[in-house]
N, C-alpha and C positions, 0 to 999 in steps of 0.2 A: 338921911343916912343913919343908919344902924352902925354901931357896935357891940362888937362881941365882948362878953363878959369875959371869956377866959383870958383870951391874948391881946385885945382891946384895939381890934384890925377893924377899918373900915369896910361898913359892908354895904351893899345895895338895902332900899325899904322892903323888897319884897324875897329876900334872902331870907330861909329857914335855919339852913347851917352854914357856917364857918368855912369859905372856902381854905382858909390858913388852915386849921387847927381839928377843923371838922366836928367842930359843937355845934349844940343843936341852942337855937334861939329861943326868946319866948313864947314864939307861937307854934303853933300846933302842926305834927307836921303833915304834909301836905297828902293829898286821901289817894289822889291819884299817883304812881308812881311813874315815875319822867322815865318817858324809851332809852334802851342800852342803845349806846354807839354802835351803826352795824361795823360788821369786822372790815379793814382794808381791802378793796380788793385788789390782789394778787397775778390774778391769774396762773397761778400753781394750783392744777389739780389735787385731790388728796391723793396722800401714798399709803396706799395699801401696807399690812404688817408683811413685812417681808419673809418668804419661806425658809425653812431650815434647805443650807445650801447642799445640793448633793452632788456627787462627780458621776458626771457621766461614763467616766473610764474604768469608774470600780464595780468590779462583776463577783464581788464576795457574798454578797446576800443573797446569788444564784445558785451558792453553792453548799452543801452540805457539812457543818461543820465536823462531823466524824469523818468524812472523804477528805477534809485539809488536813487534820491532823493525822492520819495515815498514809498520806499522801507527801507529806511535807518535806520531808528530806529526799528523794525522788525528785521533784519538781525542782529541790535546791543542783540536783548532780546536773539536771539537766544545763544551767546556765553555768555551773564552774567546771564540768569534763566538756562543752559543746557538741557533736555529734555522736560521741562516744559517748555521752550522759543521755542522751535524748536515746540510744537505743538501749539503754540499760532502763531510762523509766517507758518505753514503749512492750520491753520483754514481764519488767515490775507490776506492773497494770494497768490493764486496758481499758475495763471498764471506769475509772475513774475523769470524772467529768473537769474537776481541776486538774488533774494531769495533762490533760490534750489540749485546755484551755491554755495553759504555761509552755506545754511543746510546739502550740501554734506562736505564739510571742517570739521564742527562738529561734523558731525556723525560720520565721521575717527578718530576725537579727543574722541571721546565718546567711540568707540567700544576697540580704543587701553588703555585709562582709564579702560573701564570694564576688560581688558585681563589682565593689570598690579594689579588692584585689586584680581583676579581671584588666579593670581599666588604665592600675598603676602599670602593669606590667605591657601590656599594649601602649601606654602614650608615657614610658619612661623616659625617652629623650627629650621630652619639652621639663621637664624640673618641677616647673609649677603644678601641674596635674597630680603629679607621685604626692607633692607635700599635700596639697590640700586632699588626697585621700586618706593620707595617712592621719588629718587632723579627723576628718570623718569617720576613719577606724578607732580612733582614740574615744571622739563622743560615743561609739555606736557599746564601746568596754564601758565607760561610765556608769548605759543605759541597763546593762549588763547587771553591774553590780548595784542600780535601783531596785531594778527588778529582784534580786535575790535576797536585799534587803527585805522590798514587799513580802517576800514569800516565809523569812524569817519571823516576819509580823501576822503573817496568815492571810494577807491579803490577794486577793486577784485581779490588779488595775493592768489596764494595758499598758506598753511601754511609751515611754513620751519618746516624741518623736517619729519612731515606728509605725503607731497606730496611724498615722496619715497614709500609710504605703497600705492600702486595702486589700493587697494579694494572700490568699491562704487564711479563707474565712473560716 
């Protein structure tokens, strides 16, 4: 048995270095170097770096940024006057491709408006229909005032929600 000079740990005869302390013995060290430990295996695949995340709902980068900024307060009347806004930015300009993009969003907002109105007024004696339309008129003003948010920020994302109803592409 060997001992280590530095910390005076028992060692094997044929130990180089110090498992304690990690000195190196008198002899020389050894020519061949001893195999790494293969790694555990896991079986977790490797994971890829993951992509910059992008929203599939935002349609800004389709758009030209002098058409938003010309465009931007138009797009706003359309969601705060509702049908009276939409034909003031449909007389404002036509050619612009965020505008019709934002007047489409509306009109989805408008026609599902008209549909929950439709319904309170048809199945108003059962109680429970009216409220739960009216909680769905309530979300659908919420969606209302995201959207005019976005549009304050210059963005063109579909409305949450909304964009599930796929009518008026």
């Amino acid at each position: 048995m060997k001992t280590c000079p530095n910390c005076n740990n028992q060692l094997d005869d044929a130990a180089v270095f110090c498992g304690a302390c990690g000195a190196q013995l008198g002899g020389e060290a050894p020519t061949q170097a001893a195999p790494e430990p293969a790694p555990a295996q896991n079986n977790v695949p490797p994971v890829a770096p993951a992509a910059p995340a992008v929203d599939p709902y935002d349609h800004t980068d389709e758009f030209d940024a002098q058409d938003i900024s010309d465009n931007k307060v138009f797009a706003m009347l359309i969601y705060l006057l509702g049908a009276f806004g939409m034909i003031i930015a449909l007389l404002a300009s036509r050619d612009s491709k965020y505008l019709k993009f934002h007047l489409i969003q509306a009109a989805r907002i408008m026609v599902l408006e008209i549909l929950l109105v439709m319904i309170m007024v048809f199945l108003i004696w059962t109680i429970i229909i009216p409220l739960a339309a009216t909680v769905c008129l309530g979300i659908l003003a919420v969606i209302q005032i995201i959207c005019f948010v976005w549009i304050c920020m210059g963005k063109a994302k579909e409305a949450p929600i909304v964009r599930a109803f796929t009518f008026l592409k």
